[in-house]
C-alpha positions as a Markdown table, in Angstrom:
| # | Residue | x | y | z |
|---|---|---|---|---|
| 1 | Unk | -5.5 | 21.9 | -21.7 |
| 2 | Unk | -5.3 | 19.4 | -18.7 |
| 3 | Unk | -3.1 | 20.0 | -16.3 |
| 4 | Unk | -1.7 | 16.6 | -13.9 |
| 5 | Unk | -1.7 | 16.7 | -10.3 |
| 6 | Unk | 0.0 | 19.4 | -7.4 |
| 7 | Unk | 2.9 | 19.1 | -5.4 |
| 8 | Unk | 2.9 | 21.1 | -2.4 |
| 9 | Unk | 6.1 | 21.6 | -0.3 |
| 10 | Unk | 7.2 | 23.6 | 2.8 |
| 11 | Unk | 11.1 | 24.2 | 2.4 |
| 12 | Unk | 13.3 | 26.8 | 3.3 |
| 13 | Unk | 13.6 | 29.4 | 1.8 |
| 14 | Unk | 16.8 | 29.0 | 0.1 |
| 15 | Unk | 17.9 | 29.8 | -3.7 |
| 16 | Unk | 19.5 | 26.5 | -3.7 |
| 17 | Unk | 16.8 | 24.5 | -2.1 |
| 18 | Unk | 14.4 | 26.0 | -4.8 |
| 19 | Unk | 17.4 | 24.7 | -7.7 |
| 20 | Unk | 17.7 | 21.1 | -6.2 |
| 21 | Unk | 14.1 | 20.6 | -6.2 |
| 22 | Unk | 13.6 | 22.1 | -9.7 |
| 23 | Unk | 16.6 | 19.8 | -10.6 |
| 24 | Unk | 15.0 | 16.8 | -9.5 |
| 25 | Unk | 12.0 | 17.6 | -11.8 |
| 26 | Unk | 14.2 | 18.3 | -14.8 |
| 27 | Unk | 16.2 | 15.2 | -14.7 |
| 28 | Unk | 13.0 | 13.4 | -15.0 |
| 29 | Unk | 12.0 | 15.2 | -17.9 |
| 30 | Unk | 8.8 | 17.0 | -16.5 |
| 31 | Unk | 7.1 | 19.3 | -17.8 |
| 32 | Unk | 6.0 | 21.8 | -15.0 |
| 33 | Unk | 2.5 | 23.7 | -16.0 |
| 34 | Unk | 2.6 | 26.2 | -13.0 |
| 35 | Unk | 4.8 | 26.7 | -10.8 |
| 36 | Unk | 4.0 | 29.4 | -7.3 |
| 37 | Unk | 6.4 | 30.3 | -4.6 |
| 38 | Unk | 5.3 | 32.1 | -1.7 |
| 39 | Unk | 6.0 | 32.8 | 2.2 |
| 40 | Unk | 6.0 | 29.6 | 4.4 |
| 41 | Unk | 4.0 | 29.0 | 7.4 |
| 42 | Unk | 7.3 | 30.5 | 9.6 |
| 43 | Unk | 10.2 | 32.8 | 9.0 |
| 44 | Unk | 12.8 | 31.3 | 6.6 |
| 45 | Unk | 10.4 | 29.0 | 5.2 |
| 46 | Unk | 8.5 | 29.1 | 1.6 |
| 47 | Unk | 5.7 | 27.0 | 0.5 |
| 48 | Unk | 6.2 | 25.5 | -3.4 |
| 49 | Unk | 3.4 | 24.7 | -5.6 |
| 50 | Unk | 3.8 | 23.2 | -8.7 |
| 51 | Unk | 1.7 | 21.5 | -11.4 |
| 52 | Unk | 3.0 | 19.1 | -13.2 |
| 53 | Unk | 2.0 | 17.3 | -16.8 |
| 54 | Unk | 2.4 | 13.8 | -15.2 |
| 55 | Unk | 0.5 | 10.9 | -13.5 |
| 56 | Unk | 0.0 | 10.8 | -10.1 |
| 57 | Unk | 2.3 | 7.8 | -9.5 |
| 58 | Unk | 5.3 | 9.0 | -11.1 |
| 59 | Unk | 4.8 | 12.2 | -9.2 |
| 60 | Unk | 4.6 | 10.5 | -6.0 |
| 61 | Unk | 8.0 | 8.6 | -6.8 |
| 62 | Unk | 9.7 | 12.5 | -7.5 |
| 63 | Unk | 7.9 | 13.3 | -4.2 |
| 64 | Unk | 9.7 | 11.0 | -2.6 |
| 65 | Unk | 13.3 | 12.0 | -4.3 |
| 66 | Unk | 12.4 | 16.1 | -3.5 |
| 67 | Unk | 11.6 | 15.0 | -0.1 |
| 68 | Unk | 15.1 | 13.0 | 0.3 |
| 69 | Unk | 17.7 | 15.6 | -1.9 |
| 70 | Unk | 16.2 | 19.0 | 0.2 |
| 71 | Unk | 14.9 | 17.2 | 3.3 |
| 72 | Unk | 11.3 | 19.1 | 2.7 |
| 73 | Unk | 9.6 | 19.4 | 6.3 |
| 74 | Unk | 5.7 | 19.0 | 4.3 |
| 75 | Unk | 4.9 | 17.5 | 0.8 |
| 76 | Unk | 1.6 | 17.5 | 0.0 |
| 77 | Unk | -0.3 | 15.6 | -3.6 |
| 78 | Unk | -3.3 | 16.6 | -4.6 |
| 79 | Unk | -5.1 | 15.5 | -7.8 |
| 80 | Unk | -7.2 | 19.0 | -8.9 |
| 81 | Unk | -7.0 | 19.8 | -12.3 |
């Protein structure tokens, strides 16, 4: 199975950060191959790692809507997989 590229984001670590951003992902209908939360570089902070079954253009386009809707202080792409 191939698996599309990772977003990487630094956000706080807030239940309702983590639904907004995985709200902005269902609207669009994504399919999300792995997802990984864990501690952020600083207190109150969590990093969020997801894969997601789509091209790298479209996921730079949601990139930009996560980083707008919970103001994400680091997004990252990366195309492994």
């Amino acid at each position: 199975m191939s698996h599309g590229p990772t977003l990487v984001a630094v956000l706080r670590d807030d239940l309702a950060v983590l639904t907004r951003v995985l709200g902005v992902f269902r609207r669009r209908g994504m399919s999300i191959a792995r997802l990984e939360l864990r501690a952020g570089p600083d207190l109150g902070m969590a990093t969020l790692s997801a894969v997601v079954d789509t091209d790298t253009a479209t996921l730079e386009r949601t990139a930009g809507v996560v980083r707008k809707v919970v103001g994400g202080h680091s997004l990252h792409l990366s195309c492994e997989g």
